[in-house]
DRENPA-3360 file (N, C-alpha, C; in nm, 2 decimals, always signed):
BEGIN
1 = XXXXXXXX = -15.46/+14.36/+15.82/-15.49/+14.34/+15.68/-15.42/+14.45/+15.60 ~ -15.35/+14.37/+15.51/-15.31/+14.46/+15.41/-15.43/+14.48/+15.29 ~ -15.39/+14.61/+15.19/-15.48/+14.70/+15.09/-15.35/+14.69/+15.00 ~ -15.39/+14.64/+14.86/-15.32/+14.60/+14.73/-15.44/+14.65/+14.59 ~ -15.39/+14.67/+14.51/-15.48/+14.71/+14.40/-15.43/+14.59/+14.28 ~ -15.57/+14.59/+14.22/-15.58/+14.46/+14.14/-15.52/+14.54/+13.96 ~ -15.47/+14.48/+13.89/-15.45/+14.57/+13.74/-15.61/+14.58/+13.66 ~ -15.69/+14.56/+13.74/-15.83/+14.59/+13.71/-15.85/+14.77/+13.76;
9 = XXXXXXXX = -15.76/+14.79/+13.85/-15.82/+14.88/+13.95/-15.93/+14.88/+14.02 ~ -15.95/+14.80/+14.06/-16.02/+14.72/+14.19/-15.94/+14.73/+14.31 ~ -16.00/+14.77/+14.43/-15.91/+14.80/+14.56/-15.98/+14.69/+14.61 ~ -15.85/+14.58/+14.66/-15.85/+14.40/+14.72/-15.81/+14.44/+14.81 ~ -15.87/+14.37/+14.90/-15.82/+14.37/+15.05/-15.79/+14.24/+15.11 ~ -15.64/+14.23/+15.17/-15.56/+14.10/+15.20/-15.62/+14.08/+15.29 ~ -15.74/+13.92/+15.34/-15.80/+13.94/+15.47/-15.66/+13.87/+15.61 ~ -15.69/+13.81/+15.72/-15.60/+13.78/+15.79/-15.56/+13.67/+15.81;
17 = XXXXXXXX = -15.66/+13.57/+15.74/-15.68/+13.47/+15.75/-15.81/+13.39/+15.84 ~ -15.83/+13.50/+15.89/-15.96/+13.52/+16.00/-16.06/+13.53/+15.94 ~ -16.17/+13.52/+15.90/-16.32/+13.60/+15.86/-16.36/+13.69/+15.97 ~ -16.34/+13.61/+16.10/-16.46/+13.65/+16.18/-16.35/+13.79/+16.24 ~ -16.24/+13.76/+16.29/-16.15/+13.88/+16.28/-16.19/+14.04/+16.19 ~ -16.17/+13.96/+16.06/-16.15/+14.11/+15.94/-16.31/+14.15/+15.96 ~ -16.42/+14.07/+15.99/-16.52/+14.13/+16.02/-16.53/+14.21/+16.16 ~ -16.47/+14.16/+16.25/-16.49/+14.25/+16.36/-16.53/+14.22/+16.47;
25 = XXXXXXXX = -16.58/+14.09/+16.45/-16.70/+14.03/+16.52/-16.58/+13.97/+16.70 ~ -16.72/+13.95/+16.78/-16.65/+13.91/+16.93/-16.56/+13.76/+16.91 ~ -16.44/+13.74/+17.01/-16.40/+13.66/+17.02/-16.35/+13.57/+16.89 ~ -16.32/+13.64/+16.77/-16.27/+13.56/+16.66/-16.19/+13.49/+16.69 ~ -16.08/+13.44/+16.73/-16.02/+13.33/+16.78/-16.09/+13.18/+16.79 ~ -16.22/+13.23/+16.91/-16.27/+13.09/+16.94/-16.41/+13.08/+16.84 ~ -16.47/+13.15/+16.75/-16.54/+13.15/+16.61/-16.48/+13.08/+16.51 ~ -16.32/+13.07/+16.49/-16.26/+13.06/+16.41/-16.23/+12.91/+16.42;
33 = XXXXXXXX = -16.18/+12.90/+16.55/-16.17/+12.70/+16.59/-16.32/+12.66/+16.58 ~ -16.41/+12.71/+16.63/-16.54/+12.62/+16.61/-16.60/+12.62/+16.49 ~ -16.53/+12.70/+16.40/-16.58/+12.66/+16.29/-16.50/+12.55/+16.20 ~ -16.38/+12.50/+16.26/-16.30/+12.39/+16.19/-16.33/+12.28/+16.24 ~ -16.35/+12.28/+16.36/-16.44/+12.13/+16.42/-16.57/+12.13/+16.41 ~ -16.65/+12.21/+16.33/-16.78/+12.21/+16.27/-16.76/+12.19/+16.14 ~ -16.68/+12.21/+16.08/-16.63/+12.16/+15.92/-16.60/+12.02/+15.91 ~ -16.54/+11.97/+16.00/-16.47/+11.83/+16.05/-16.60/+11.75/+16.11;
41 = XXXXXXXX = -16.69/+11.83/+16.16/-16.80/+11.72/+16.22/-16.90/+11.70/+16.13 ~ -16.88/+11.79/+16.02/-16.99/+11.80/+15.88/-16.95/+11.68/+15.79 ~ -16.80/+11.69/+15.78/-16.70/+11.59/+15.68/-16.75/+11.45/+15.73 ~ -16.76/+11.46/+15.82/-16.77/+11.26/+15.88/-16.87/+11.23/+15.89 ~ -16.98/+11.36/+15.89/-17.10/+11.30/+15.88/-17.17/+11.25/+15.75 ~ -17.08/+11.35/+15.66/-17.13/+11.33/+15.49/-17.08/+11.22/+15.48 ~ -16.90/+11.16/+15.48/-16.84/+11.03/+15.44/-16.93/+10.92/+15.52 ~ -17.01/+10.95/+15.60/-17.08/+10.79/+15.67/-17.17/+10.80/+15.63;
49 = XXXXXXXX = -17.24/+10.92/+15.54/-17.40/+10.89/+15.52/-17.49/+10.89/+15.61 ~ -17.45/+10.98/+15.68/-17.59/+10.99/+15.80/-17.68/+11.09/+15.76 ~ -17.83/+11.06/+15.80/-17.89/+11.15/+15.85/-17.86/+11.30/+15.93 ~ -17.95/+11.37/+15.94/-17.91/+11.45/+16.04/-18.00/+11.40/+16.17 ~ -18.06/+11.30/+16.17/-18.16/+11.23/+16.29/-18.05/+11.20/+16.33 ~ -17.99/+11.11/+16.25/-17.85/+11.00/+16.26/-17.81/+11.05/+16.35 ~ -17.72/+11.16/+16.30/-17.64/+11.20/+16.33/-17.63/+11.27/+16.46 ~ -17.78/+11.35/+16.49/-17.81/+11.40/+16.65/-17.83/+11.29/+16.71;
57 = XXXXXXXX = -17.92/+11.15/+16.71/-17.88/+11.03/+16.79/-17.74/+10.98/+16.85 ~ -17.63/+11.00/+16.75/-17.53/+10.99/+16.76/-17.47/+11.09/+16.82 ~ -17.48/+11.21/+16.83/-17.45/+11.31/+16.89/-17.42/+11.39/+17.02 ~ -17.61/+11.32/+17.05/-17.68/+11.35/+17.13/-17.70/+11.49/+17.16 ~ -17.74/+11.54/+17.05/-17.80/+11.67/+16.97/-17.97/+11.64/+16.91 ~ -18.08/+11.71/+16.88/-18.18/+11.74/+16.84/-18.17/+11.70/+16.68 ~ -18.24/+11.71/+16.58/-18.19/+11.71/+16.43/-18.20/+11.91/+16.44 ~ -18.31/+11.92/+16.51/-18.31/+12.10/+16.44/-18.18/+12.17/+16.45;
65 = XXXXXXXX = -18.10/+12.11/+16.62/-17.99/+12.17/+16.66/-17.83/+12.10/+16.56 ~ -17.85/+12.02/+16.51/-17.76/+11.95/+16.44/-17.75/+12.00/+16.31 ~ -17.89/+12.04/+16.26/-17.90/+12.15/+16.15/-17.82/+12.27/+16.13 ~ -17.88/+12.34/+16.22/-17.83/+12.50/+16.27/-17.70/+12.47/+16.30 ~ -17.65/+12.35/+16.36/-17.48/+12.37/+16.34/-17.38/+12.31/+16.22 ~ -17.48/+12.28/+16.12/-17.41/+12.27/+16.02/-17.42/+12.34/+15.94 ~ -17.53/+12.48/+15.96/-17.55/+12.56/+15.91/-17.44/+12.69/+15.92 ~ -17.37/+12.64/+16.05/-17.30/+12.76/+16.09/-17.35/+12.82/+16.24;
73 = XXXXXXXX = -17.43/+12.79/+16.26/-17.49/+12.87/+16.39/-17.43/+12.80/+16.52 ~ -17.34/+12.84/+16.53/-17.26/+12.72/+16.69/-17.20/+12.82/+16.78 ~ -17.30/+12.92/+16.79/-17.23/+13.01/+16.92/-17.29/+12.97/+17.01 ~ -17.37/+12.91/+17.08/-17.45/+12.85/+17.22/-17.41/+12.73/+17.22 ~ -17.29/+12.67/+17.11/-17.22/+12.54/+17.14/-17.12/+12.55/+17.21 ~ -17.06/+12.51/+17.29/-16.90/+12.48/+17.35/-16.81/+12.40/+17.27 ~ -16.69/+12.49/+17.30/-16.55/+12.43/+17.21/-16.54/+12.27/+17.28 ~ -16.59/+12.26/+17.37/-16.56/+12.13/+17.42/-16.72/+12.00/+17.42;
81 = XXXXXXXX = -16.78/+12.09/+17.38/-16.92/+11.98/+17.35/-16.90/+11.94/+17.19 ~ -16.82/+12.06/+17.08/-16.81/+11.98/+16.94/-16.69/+11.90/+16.95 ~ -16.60/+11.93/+17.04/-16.42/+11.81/+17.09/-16.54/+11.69/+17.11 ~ -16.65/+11.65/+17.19/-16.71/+11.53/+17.25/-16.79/+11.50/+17.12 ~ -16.87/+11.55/+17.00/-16.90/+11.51/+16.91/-16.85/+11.46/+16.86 ~ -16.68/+11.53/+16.83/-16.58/+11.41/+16.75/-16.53/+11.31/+16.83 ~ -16.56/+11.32/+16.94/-16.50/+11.17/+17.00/-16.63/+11.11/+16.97 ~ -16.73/+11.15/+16.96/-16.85/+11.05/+16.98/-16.87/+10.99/+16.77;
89 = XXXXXXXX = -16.81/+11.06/+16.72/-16.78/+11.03/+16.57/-16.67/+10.93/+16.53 ~ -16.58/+10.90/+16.66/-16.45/+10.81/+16.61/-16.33/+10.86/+16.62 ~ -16.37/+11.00/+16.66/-16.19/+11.07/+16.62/-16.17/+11.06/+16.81 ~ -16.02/+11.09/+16.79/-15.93/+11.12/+16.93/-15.92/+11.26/+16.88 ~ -15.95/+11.33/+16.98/-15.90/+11.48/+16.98/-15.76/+11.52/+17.11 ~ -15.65/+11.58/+17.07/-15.55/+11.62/+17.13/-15.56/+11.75/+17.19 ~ -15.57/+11.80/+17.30/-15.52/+11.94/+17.34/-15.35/+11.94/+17.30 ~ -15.25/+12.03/+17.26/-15.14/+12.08/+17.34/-15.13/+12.19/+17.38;
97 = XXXXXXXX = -15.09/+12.24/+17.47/-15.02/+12.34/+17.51/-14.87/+12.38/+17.50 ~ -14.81/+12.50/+17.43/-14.70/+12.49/+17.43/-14.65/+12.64/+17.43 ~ -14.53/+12.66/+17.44/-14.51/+12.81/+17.48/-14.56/+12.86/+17.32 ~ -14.53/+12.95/+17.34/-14.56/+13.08/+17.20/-14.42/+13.12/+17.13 ~ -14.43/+13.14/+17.03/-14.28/+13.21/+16.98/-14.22/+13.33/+17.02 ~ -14.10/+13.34/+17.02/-14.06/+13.45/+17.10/-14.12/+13.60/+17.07 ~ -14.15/+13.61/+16.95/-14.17/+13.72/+16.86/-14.29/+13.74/+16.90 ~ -14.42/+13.68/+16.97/-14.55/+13.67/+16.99/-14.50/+13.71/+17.16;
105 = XXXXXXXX = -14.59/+13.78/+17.19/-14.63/+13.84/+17.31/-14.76/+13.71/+17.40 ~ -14.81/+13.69/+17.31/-14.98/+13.63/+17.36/-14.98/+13.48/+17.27 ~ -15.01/+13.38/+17.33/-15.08/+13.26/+17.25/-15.17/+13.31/+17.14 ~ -15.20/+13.20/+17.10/-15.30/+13.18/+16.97/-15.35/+13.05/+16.94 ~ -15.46/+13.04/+16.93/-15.58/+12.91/+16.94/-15.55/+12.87/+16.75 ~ -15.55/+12.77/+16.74/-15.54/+12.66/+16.64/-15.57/+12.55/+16.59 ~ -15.62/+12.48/+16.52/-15.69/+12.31/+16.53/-15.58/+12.26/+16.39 ~ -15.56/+12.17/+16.41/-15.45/+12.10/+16.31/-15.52/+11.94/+16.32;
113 = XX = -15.56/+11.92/+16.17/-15.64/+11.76/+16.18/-15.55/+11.69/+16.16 ~ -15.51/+11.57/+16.19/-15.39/+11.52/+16.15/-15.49/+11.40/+16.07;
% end
């Protein structure tokens, strides 16, 4: 993170694009994808009008646990139990794998909705 001053004189802080990163918090990488296919499993649930009964029927989720993760709370979820929600919602979800850029030492986790 970059530090820039506002013509207010307010000290802004450039975050990284991360939240869970600039906060500090464990594992922001995989915080950061579960939170886009929890955004994406929230979007399809509002465009069809479901319940959140609905929706955990459909799920095959609780309503309370369907709540809490639309709440945000999806650390005791798997990156691959909300991938089976969206298939279980209509979507095809893609893995790829591919090398990294030369300039990058390490991969980096990403979700691109097409």
């Amino acid at each position: 993170m970059s530090k820039r001053k506002s013509m207010y004189g307010i000290d802004i802080e450039e975050g990284s694009g991360n939240v869970y990163a600039d906060l500090g918090l464990r594992d922001p990488d995989v915080m950061l994808m579960k939170a886009q296919l929890v955004m994406k499993i929230d979007e399809i649930i509002k465009r069809r009008g479901l319940t959140q009964t609905q929706a955990g029927q459909l799920l095959g989720l609780s309503q309370p646990k369907v709540s809490a993760l639309l709440k945000g709370n999806f650390r005791g979820i798997s990156e691959r139990h909300l991938m089976d929600c969206l298939t279980r919602l209509g979507r095809d979800v893609q893995v790829v794998v591919k090398p990294a850029p030369r300039h990058r030492h390490t991969g980096k986790l990403s979700v691109v909705f097409a």
